[in-house]
C-alpha positions in Angstrom: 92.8 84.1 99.6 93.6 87.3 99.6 92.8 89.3 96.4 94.0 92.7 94.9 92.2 94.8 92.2 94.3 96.4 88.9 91.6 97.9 87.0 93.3 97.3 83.4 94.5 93.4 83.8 93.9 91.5 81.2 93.6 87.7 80.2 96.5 87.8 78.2 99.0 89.5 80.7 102.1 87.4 81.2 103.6 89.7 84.5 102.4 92.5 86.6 104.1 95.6 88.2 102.1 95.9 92.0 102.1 99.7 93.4 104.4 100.8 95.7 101.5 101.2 98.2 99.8 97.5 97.1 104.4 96.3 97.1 104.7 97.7 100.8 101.0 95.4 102.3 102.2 92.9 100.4 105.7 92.5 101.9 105.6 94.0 105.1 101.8 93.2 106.3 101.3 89.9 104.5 104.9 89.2 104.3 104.5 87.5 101.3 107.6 86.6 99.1 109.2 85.2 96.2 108.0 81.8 94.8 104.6 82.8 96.8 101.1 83.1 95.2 98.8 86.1 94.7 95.1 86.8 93.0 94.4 89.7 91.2 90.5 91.0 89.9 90.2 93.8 87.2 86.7 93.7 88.5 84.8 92.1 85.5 84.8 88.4 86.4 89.2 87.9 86.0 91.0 85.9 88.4 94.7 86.4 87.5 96.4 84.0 89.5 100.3 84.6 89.7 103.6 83.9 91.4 106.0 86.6 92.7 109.1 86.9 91.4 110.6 89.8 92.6 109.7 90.9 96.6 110.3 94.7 97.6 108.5 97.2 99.7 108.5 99.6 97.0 107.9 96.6 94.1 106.4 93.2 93.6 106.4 91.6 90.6 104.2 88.6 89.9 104.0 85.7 86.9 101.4 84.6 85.4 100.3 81.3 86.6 97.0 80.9 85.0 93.5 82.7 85.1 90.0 82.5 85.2 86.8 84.3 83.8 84.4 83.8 86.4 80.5 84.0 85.1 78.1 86.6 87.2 75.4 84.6 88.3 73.7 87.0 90.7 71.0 88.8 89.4 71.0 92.3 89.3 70.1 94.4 92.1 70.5 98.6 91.2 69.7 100.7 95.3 69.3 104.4 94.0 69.9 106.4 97.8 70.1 109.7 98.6 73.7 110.2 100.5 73.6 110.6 104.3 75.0 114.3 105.4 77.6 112.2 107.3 79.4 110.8 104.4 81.0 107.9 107.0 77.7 106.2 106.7 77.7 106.1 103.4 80.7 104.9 102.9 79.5 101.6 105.6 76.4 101.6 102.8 78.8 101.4 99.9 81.2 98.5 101.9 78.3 96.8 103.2 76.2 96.3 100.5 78.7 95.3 98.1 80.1 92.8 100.2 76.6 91.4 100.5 76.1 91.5 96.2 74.4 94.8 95.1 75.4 95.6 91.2 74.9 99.2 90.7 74.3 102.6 93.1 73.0 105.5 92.0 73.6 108.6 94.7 70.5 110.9 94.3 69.7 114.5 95.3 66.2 114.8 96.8 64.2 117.5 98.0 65.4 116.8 101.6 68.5 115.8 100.7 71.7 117.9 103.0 74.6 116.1 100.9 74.7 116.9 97.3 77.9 116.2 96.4 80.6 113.0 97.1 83.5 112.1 95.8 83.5 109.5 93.2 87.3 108.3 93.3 86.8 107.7 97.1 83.2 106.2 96.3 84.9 104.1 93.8 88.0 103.1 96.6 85.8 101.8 99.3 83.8 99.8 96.5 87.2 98.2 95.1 88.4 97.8 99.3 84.8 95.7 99.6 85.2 93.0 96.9 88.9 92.4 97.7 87.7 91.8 101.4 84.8 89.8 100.2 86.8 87.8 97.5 84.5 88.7 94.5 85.3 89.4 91.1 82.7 92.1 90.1 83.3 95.7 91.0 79.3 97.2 91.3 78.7 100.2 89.2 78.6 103.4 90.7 76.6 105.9 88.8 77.0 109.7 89.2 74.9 111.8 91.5 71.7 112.7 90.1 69.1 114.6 90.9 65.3 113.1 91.1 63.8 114.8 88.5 66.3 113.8 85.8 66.6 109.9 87.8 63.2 109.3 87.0 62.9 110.5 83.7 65.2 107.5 82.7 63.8 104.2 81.5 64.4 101.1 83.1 64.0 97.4 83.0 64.3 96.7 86.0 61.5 95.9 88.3 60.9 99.7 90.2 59.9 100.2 93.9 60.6 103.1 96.1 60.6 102.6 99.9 59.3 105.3 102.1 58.2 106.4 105.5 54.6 108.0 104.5 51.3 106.9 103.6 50.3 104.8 100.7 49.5 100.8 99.3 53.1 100.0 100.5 53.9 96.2 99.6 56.5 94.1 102.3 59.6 93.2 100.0 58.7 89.1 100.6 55.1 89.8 98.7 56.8 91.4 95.6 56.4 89.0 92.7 59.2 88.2 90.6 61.9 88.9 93.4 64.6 87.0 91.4 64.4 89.7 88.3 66.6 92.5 87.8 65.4 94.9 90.7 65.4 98.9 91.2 64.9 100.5 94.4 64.8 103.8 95.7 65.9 105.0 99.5 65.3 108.3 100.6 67.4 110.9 102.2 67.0 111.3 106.3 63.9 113.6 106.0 62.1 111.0 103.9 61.3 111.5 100.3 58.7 114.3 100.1 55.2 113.8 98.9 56.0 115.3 95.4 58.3 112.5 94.6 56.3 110.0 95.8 53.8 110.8 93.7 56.1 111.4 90.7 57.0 107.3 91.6 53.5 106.5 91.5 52.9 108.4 88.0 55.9 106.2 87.0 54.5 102.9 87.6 57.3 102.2 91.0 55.4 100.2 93.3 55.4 101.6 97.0 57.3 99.2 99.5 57.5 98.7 103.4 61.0 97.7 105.0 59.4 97.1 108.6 57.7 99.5 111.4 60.4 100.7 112.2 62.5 104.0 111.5 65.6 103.4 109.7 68.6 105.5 109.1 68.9 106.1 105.1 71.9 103.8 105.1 70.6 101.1 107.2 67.6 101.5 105.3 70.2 100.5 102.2 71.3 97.6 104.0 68.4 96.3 105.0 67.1 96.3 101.5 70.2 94.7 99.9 70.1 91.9 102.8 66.8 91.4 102.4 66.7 90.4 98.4 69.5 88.2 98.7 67.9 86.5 101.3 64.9 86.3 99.7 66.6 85.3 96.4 68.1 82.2 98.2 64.9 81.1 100.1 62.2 82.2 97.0 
């Protein structure tokens, strides 16, 4: 199936005007054409399910057919990470992860951090690019960039762990109780987080966590984390 995204789609939409850009893949790269089916997300659970009507590499229509609410039944996973200097690899974090089933990123500024600012339009592009590859209906949230300080002085309900390279009681993510709850972690920026903020997490209750022996990159480190849960969601 392939699946497009049209952020404002409703339930009760009878037709629906494609982009020229979204018109031209349709007709000339999946050659698709009138009388032929086509799935469209808004990104909160709707499967719009229509027929095309009217084919042109600058225009495609579609029908309504019927449509589906679909029920979010994963539980929530929020990764706040510290953007790589290369912004490619964290634009593979943002793809990756949200093809695997992570709900919400928060981009922070640490003390190492060397990237302190991204652009949320293409941030929000490569997210919408990921669940139209992966066939999903929810879009993850993408929070702002934020710095530490004013990240942690935010409440949550989320369980809260912070993986790092340094010393400490760090905890291996299969030994975390309560690994189906709502779950917050934090990955630092390439130069680690520093020892302030780790002990800032400690004063705030986050509970130190190991994601192997070995050194990751921050994205990777993202990854890894995201992988890990949902497998450990499945197996647990």
């Amino acid at each position: 199936m392939e699946l497009f995204y049209q952020e404002n789609i409703d339930n009760n939409q009878l037709d629906l005007v494609f982009s020229s850009e979204e018109s031209k893949h349709i007709v000339k790269v999946l050659r698709k054409k009138n009388g032929d089916q086509i799935s469209v997300t808004n990104g909160k659970g709707l499967q719009w399910n229509g027929e095309i009507t009217y084919s042109h590499n600058k225009k495609v229509i579609a029908k309504k057919v019927n449509s589906f609410l679909h029920k979010n039944k994963a539980t929530k996973l929020h990764i706040a990470i510290a953007p790589p200097k290369n912004i490619d690899r964290m634009e593979w974090f943002l793809e990756k992860s949200t093809e695997i089933g992570i709900s919400q990123i928060t981009p922070l500024i640490c003390d190492h951090s060397e990237r302190k600012v991204i652009k949320d339009l293409r941030m929000k592009k490569i997210l919408i690019g990921a669940i139209k590859q992966s066939n999903q209906f929810y879009l993850p949230k993408m929070n702002p960039i934020c710095d530490y300080k004013s990240f942690m002085k935010k409440k949550f309900s989320e369980i809260k762990m912070i993986a790092h390279c340094g010393e400490g009681k760090k905890k291996e993510l299969h030994k975390i109780e309560k690994i189906q709850s709502q779950l917050l972690i934090l990955i630092g920026p390439e130069g680690d987080f520093s020892e302030k903020e780790i002990e800032i997490a400690r004063a705030n209750s986050f509970i130190e966590i190991s994601l192997g022996n070995k050194r990751l990159r921050t994205e990777t480190a993202g990854v890894f984390a995201c992988n890990s849960v949902e497998i450990l969601r499945r197996i647990i």
